[in-house]
KOLDO-188554 format. One record per residue (C-alpha): residue number from 1; residue in one letter; x, y, z. Coordinates in nm, 3 decimals. Layout:
+-----+-----+---------+---------+---------+
|   n | res |      px |      py |      pz |
+-----+-----+---------+---------+---------+
| NUM |   A |       X |       Y |       Z |
...
+-----+-----+---------+---------+---------+
***
This chain:
+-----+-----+---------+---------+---------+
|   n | res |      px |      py |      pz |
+-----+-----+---------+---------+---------+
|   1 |   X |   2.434 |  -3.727 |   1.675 |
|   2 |   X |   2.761 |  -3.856 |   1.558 |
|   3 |   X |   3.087 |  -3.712 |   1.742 |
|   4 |   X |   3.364 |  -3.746 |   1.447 |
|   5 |   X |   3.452 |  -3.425 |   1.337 |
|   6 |   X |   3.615 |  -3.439 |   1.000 |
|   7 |   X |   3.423 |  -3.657 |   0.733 |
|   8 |   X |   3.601 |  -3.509 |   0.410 |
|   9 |   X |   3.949 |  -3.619 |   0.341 |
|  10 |   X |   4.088 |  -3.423 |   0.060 |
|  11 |   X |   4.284 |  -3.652 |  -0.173 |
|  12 |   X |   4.410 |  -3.387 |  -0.438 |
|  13 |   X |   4.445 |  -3.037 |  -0.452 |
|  14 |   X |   4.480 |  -2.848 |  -0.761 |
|  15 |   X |   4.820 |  -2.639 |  -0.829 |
|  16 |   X |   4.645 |  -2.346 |  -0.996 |
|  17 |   X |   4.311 |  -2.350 |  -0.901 |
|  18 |   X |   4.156 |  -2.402 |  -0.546 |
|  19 |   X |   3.945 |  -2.715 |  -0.711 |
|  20 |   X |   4.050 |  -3.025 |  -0.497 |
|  21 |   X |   3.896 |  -3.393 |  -0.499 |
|  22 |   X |   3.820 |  -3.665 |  -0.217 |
|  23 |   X |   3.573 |  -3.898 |  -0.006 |
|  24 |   X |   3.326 |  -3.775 |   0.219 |
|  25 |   X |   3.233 |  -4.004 |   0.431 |
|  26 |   X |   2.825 |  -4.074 |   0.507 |
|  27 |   X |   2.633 |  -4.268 |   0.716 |
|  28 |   X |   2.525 |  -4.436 |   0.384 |
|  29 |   X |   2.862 |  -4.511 |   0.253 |
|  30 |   X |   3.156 |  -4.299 |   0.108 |
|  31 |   X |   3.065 |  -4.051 |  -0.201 |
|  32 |   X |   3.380 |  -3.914 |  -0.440 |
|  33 |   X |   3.382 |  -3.561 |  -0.442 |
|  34 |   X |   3.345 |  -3.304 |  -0.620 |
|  35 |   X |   3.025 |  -3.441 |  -0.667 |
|  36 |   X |   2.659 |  -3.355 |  -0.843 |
|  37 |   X |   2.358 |  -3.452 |  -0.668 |
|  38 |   X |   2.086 |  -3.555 |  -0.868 |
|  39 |   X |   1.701 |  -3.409 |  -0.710 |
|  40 |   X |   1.450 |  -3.606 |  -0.584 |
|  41 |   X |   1.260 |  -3.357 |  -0.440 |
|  42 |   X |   0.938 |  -3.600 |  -0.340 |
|  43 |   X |   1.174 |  -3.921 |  -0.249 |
|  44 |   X |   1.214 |  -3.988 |  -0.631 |
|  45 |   X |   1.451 |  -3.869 |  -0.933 |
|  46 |   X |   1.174 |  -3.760 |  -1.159 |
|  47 |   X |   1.173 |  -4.017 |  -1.458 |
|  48 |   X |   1.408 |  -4.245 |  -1.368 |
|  49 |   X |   1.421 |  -4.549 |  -1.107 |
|  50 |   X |   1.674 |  -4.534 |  -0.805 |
|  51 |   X |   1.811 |  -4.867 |  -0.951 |
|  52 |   X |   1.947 |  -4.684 |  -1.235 |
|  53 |   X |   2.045 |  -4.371 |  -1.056 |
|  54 |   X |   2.278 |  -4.654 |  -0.871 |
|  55 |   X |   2.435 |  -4.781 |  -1.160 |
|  56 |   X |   2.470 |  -4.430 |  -1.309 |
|  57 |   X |   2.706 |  -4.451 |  -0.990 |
|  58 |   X |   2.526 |  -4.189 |  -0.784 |
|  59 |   X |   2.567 |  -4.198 |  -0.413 |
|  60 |   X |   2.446 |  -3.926 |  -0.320 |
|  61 |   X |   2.083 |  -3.779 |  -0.408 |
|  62 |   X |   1.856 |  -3.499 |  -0.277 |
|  63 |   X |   1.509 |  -3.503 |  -0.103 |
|  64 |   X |   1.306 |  -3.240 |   0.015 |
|  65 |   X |   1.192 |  -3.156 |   0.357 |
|  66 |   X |   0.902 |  -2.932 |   0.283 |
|  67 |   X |   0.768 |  -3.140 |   0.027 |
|  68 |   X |   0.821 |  -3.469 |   0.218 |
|  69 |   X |   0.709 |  -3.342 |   0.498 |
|  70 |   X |   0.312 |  -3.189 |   0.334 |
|  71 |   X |   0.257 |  -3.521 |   0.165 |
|  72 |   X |   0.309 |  -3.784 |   0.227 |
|  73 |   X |   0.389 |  -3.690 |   0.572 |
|  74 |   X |   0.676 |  -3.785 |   0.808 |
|  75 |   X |   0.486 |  -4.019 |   1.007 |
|  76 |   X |   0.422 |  -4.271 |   0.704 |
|  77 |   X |   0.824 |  -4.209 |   0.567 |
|  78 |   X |   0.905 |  -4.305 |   0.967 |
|  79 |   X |   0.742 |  -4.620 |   0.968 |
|  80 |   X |   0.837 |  -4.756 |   0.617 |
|  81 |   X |   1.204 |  -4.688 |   0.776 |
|  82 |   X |   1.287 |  -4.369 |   0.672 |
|  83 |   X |   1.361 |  -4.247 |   0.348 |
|  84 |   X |   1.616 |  -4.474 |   0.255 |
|  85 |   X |   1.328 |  -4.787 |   0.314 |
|  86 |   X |   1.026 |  -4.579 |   0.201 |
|  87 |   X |   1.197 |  -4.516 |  -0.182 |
|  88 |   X |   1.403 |  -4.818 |  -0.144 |
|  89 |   X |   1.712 |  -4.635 |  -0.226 |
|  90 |   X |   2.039 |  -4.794 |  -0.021 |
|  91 |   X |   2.271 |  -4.519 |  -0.028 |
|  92 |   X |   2.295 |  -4.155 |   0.081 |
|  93 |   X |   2.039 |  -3.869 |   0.075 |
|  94 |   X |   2.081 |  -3.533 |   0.132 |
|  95 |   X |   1.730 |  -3.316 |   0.275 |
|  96 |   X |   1.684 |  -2.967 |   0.200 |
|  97 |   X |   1.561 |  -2.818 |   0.496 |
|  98 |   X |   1.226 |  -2.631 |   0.278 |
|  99 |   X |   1.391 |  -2.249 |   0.325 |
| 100 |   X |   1.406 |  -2.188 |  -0.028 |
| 101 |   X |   1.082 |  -2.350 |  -0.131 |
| 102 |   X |   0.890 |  -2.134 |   0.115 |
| 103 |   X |   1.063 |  -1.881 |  -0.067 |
| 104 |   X |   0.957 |  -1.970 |  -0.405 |
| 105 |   X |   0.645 |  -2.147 |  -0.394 |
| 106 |   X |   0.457 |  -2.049 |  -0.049 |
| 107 |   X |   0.132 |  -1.835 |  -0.217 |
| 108 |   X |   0.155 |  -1.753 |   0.155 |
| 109 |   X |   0.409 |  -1.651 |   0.404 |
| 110 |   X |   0.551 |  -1.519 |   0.688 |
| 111 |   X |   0.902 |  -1.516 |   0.815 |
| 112 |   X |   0.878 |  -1.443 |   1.240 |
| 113 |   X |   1.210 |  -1.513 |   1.507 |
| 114 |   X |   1.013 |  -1.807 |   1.617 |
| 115 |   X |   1.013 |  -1.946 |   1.248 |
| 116 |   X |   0.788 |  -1.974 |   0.895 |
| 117 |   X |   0.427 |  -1.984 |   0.921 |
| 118 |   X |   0.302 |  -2.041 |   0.527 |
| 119 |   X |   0.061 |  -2.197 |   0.363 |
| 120 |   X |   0.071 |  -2.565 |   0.181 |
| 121 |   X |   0.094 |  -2.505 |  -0.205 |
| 122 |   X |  -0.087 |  -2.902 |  -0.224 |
| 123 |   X |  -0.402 |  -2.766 |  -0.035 |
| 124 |   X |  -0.382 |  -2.460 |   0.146 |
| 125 |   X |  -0.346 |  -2.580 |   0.468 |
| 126 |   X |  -0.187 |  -2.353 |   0.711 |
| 127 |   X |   0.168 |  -2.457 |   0.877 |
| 128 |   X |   0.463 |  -2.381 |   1.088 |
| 129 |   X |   0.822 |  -2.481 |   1.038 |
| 130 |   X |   1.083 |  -2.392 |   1.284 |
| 131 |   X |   1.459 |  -2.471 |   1.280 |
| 132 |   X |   1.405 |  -2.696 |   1.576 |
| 133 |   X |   1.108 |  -2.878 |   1.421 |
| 134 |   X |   1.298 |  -2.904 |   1.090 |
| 135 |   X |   1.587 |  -3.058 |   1.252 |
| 136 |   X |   1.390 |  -3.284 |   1.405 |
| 137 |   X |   1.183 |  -3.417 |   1.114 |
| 138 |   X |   1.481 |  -3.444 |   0.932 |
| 139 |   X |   1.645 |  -3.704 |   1.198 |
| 140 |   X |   1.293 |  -3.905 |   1.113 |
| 141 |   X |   1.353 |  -3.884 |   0.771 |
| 142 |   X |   1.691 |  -4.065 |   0.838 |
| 143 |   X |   1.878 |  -3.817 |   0.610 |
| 144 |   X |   2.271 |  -3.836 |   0.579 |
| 145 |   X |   2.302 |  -3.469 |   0.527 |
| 146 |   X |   2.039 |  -3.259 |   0.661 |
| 147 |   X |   2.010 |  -2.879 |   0.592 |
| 148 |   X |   1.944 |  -2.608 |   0.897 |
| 149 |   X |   1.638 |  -2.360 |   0.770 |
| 150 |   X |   1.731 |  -2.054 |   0.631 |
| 151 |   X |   1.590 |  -1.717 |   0.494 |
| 152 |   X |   1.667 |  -1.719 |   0.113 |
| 153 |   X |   1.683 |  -1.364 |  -0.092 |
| 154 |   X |   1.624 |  -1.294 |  -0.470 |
| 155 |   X |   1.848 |  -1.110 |  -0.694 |
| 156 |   X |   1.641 |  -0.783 |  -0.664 |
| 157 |   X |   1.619 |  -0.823 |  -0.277 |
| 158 |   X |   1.666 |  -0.459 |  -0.091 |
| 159 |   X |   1.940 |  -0.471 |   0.103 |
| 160 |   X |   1.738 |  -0.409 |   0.415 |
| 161 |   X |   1.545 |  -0.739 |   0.304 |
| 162 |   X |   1.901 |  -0.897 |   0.288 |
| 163 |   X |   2.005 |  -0.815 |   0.631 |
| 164 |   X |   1.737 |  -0.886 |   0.775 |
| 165 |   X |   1.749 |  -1.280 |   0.617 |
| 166 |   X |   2.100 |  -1.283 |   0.726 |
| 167 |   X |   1.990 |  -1.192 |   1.053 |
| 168 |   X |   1.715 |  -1.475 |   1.062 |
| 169 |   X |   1.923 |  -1.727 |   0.936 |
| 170 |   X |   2.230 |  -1.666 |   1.167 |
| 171 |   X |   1.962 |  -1.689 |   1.511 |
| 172 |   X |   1.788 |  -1.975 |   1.320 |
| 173 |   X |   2.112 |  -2.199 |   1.268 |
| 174 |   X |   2.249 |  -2.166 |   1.617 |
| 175 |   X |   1.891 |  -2.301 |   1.723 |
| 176 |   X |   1.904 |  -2.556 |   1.483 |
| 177 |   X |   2.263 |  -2.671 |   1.599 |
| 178 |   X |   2.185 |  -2.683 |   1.945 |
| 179 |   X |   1.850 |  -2.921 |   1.873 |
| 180 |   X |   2.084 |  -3.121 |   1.631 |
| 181 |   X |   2.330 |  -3.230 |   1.968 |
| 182 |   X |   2.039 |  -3.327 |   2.128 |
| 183 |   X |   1.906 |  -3.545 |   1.828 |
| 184 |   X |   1.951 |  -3.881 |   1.961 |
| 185 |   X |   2.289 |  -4.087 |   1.991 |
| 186 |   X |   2.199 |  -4.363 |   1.709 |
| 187 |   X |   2.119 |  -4.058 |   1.447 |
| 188 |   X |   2.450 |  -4.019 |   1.220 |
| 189 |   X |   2.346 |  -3.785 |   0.979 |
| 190 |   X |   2.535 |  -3.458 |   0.940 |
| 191 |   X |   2.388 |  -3.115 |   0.967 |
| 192 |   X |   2.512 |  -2.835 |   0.747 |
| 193 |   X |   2.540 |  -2.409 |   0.831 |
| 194 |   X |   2.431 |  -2.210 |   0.518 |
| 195 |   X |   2.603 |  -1.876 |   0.416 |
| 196 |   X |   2.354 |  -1.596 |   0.304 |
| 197 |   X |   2.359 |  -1.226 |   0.248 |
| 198 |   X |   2.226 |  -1.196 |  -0.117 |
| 199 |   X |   2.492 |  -0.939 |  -0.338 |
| 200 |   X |   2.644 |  -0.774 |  -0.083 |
| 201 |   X |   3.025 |  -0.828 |  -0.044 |
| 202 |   X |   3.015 |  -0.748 |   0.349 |
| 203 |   X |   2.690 |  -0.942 |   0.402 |
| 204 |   X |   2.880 |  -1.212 |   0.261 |
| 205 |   X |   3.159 |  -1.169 |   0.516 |
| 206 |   X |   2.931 |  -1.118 |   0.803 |
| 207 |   X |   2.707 |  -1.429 |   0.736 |
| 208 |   X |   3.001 |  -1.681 |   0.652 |
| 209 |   X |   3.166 |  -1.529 |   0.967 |
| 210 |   X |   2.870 |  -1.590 |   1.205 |
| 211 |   X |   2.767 |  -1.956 |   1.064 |
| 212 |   X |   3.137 |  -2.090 |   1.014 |
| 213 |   X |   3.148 |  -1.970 |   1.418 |
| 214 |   X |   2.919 |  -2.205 |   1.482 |
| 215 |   X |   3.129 |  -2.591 |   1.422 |
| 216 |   X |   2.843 |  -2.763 |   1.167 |
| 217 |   X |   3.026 |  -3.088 |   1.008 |
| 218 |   X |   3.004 |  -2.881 |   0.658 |
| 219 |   X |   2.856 |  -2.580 |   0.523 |
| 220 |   X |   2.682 |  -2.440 |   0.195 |
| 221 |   X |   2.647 |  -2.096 |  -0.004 |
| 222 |   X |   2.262 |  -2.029 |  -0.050 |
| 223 |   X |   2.134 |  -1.781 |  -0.239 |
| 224 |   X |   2.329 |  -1.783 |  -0.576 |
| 225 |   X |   2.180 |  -1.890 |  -0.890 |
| 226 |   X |   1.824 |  -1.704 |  -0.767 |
| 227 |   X |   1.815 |  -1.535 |  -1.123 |
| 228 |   X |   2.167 |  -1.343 |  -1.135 |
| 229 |   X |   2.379 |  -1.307 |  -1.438 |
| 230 |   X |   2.649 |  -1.537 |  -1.499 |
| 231 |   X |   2.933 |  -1.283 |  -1.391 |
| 232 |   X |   2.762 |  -1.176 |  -1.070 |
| 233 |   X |   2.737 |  -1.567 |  -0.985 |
| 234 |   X |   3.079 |  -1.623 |  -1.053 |
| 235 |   X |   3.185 |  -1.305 |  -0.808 |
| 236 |   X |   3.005 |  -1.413 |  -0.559 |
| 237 |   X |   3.078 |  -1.764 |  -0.557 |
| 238 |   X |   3.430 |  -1.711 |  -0.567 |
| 239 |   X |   3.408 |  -1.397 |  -0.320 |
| 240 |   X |   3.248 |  -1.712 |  -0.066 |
| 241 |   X |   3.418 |  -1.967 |  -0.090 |
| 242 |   X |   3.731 |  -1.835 |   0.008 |
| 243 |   X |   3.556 |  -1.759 |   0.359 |
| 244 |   X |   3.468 |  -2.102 |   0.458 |
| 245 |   X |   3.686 |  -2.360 |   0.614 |
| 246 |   X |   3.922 |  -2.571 |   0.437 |
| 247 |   X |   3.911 |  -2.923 |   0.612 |
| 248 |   X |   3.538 |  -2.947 |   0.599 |
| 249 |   X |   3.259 |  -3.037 |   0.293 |
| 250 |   X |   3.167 |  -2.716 |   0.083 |
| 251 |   X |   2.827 |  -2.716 |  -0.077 |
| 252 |   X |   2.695 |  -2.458 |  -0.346 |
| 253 |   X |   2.269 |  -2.514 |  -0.328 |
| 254 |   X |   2.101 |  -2.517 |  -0.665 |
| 255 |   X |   2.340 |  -2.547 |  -0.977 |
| 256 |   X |   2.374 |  -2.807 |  -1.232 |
| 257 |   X |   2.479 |  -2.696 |  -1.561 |
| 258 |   X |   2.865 |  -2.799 |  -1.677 |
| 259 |   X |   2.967 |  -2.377 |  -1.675 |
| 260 |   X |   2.822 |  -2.359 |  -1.339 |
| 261 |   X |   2.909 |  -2.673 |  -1.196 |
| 262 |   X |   3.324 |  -2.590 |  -1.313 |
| 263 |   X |   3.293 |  -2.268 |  -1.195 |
| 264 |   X |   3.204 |  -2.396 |  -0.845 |
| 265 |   X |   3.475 |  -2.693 |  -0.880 |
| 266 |   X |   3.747 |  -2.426 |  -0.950 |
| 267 |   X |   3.655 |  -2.232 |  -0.658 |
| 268 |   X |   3.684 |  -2.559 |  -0.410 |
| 269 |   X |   3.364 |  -2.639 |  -0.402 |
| 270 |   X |   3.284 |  -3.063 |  -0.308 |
| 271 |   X |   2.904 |  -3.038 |  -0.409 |
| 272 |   X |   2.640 |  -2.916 |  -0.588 |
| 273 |   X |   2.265 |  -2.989 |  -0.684 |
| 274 |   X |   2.037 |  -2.870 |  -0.940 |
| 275 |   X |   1.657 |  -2.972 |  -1.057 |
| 276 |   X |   1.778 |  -2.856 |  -1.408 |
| 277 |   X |   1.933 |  -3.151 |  -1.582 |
| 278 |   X |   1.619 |  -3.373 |  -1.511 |
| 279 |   X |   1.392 |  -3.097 |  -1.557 |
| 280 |   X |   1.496 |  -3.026 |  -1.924 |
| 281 |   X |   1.533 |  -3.367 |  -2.006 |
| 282 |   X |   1.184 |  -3.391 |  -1.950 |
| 283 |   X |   1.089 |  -3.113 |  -2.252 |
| 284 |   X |   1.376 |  -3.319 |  -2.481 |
| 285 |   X |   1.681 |  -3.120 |  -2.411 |
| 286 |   X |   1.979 |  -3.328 |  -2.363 |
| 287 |   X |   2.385 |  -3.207 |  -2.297 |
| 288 |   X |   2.604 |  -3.331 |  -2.535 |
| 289 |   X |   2.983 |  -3.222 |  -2.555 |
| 290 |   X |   2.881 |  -3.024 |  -2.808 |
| 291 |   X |   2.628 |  -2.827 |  -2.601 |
| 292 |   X |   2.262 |  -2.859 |  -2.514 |
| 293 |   X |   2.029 |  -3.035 |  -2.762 |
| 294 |   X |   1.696 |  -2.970 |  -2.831 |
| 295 |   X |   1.527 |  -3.277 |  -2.992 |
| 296 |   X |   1.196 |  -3.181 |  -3.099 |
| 297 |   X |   1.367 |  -2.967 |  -3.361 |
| 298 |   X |   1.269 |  -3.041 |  -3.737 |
| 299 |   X |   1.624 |  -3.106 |  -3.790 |
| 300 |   X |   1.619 |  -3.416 |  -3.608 |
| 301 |   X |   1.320 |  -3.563 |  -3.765 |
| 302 |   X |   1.524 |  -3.844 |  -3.959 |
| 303 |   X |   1.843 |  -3.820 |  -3.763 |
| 304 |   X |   1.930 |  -4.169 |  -3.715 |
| 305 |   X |   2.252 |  -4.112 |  -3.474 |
| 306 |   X |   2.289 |  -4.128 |  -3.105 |
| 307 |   X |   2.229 |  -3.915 |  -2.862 |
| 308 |   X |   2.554 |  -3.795 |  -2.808 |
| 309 |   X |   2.824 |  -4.005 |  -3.046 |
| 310 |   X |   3.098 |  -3.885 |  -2.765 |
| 311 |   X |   2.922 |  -3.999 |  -2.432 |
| 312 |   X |   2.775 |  -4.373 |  -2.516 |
| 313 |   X |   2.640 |  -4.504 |  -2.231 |
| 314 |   X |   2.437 |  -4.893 |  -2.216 |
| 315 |   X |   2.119 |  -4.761 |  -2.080 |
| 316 |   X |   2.044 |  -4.521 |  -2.433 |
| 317 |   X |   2.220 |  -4.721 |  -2.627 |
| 318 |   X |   1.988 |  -4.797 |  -2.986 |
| 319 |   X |   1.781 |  -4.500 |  -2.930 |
| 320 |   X |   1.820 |  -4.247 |  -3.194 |
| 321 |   X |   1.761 |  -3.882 |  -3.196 |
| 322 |   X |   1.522 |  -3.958 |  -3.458 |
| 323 |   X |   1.310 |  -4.194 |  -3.233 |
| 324 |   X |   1.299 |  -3.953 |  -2.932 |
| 325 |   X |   1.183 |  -3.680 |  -3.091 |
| 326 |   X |   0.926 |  -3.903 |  -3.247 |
| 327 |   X |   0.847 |  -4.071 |  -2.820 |
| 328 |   X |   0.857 |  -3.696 |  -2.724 |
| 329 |   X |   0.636 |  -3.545 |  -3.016 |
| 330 |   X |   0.373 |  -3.836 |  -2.976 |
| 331 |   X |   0.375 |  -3.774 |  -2.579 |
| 332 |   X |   0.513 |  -4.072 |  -2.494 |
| 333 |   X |   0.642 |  -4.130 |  -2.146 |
| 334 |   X |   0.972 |  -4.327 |  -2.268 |
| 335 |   X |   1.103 |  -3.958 |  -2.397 |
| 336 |   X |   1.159 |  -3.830 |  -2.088 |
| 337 |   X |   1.274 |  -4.127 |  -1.914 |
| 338 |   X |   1.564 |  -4.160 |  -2.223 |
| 339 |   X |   1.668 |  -3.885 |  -2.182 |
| 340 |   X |   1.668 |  -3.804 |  -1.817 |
| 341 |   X |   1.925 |  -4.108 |  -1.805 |
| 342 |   X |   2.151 |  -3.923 |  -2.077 |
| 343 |   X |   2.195 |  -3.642 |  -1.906 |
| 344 |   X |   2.238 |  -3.819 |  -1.555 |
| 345 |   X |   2.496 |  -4.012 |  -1.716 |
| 346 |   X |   2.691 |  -3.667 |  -1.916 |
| 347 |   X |   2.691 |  -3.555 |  -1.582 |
| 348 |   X |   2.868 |  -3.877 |  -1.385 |
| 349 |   X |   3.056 |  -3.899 |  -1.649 |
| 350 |   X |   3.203 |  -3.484 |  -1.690 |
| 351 |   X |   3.240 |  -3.516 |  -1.264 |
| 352 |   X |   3.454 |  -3.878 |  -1.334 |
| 353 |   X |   3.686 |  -3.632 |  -1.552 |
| 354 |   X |   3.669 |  -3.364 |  -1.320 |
| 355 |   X |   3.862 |  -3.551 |  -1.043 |
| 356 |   X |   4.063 |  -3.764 |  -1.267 |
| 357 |   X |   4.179 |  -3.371 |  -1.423 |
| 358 |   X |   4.209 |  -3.255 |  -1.029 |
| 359 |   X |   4.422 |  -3.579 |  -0.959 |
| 360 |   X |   4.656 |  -3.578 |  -1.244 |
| 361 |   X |   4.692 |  -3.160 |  -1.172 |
| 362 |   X |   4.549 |  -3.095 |  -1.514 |
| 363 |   X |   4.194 |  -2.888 |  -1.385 |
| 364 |   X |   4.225 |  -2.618 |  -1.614 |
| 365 |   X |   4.281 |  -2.707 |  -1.952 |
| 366 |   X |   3.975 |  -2.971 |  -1.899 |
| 367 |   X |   3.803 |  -2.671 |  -1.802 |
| 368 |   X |   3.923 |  -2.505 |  -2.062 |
| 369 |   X |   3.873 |  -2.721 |  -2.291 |
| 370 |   X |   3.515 |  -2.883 |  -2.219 |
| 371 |   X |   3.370 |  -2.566 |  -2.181 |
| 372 |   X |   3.546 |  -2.432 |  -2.534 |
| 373 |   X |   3.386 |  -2.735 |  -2.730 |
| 374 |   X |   3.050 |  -2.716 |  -2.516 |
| 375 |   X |   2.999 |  -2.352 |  -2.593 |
| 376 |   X |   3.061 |  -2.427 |  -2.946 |
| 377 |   X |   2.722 |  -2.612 |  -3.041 |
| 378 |   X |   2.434 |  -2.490 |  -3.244 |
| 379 |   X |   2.147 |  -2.513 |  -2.991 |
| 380 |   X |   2.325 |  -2.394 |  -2.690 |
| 381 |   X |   2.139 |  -2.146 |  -2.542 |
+-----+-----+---------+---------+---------+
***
């Protein structure tokens, strides 16, 4: 494991917010924070090629242990050089460590001290994942940021329920940390501490209190966006983040629209991740400035404009909302492809302006004023 201790130097801070911009430095190369991580859960951004996700000017991208791990398996990932040389992608890649997805898409499960015994959604197959073993097949996977495993909660968890995940994931990261200094001395990837306790202000406390005790190189809130209202997300988020250390990377896990993602920014947050961009793009909604689009309205059947007129960008450049609708109505692959790209690049693009607004001390009123012409358009649900 790798012995530096601070890998985020924070380049601007905010005067009236707690937003604040920087580098964190990866085995992969540096990434500029605050940053969005685009998902490829099964070593691929759905839709779109890792060579454009590089020039979109992504560094930093998501893979998933739990899926990786089912199929195709760690052993053929290993031996095609990790993850980096099995999806031929050069720079950094963050793993999940599968907590959440045993929580949402196990048919099957069972959460014991030792660890989660569930059942493969691919095949049925029976399995067991433990924080050591997830540790570990992260460190084959190569990944630059690994996750520990965790115990994730819904928004209509019981509180018993929630103390009893915090519980779990408090006994599972200090076994996962200990395995992680005994990864071997070449390994460089960092492993992050996740905060739990569902909607419970003192859970909160207890479970940033117990994992910030134990000195991970950066640390996430799980458990928020599970299906809670806007307000309750912004409570909570803000209610956490103030508990976690200053000097180190903060991650929220699982958001990725512009009100959530500035939300998050304003509360110091460096990064965030979310399936939704690509995953809309792929039923023809696209962000625009004005809000979210959905082409295969009638409206655009003989709009001959671009995408978005305010975010032009060379790789959907020519294609009119007109013609999408038509590639998305006739089932053609291209659609989604389009417009995964637009909204990878509206992304990029919004976190550019973020830090550029965090460096020039001007956070708010871009807030302010993104989110006051983004709320304004007609399709935004």
């Amino acid at each position: 494991m790798t012995h530096q201790t601070h890998h985020l130097r924070i380049s601007h801070r905010d005067s009236s917010t707690s937003a604040r911009s920087g580098v964190l430095s990866l085995p992969h190369g540096d990434v500029s924070t605050p940053a969005f991580m685009p998902v490829g859960t099964a070593a691929s951004v759905k839709a779109v090629t890792h060579r454009d996700v590089d020039a979109l000017g992504y560094r930093l991208i998501l893979g998933n242990t739990y899926h990786l791990f089912l199929r195709p398996g760690v052993d053929v990932i290993q031996t095609a050089g990790g993850l980096h040389g099995f999806s031929n992608w050069p720079h950094n890649i963050l793993t999940d460590s599968g907590g959440y997805q045993i929580f949402s898409l196990a048919p099957f499960r069972k959460i014991r001290d030792e660890g989660a015994y569930f059942r493969s959604h691919i095949d049925g197959s029976y399995h067991t994942l433990t924080p050591e073993r997830v540790v570990r097949i992260q460190e084959a996977l190569g990944s630059d940021v690994q996750m520990v495993l965790d115990v994730c909660t819904g928004y209509d968890a019981s509180r018993q329920e929630s103390e009893d995940a915090l519980h779990t994931t408090t006994q599972w990261a200090h076994r996962a940390y200990g395995e992680y200094t005994q990864t071997a001395s070449s390994y460089e990837g960092l492993l992050f501490g996740i905060v739990q306790g569902n909607f419970h202000h003192d859970l909160r406390r207890r479970s940033a209190e117990e994992i910030c005790s134990i000195p991970f190189p950066g640390y996430a809130i799980g458990g928020l966006s599970v299906g809670e209202p806007f307000p309750v997300y912004q409570e909570f988020l803000s209610a956490t983040a103030q508990l976690l250390p200053e000097e180190k990377p903060r991650y929220v896990m699982g958001i990725g629209t512009p009100e959530y993602i500035l939300e998050a920014v304003e509360h110091g947050i460096d990064m965030f991740d979310c399936v939704f961009p690509t995953r809309i793009a792929r039923n023809g909604t696209i962000f625009t400035r004005n809000g979210r689009v959905a082409l295969k309205n009638e409206r655009f059947r003989d709009d001959y404009g671009p995408l978005d007129p305010d975010m032009p960008t060379a790789f959907t450049e020519g294609y009119s909302r007109a013609y999408v609708r038509h590639l998305l109505k006739a089932g053609e692959i291209l659609a989604p492809m389009i417009a995964t790209v637009h909204n990878l690049n509206f992304l990029a693009v919004m976190m550019q302006e973020i830090r550029d607004a965090i460096a020039g001390g001007q956070f708010l009123s871009y807030k302010q004023s993104f989110l006051r012409r983004y709320r304004g358009g007609a399709d935004h649900g």
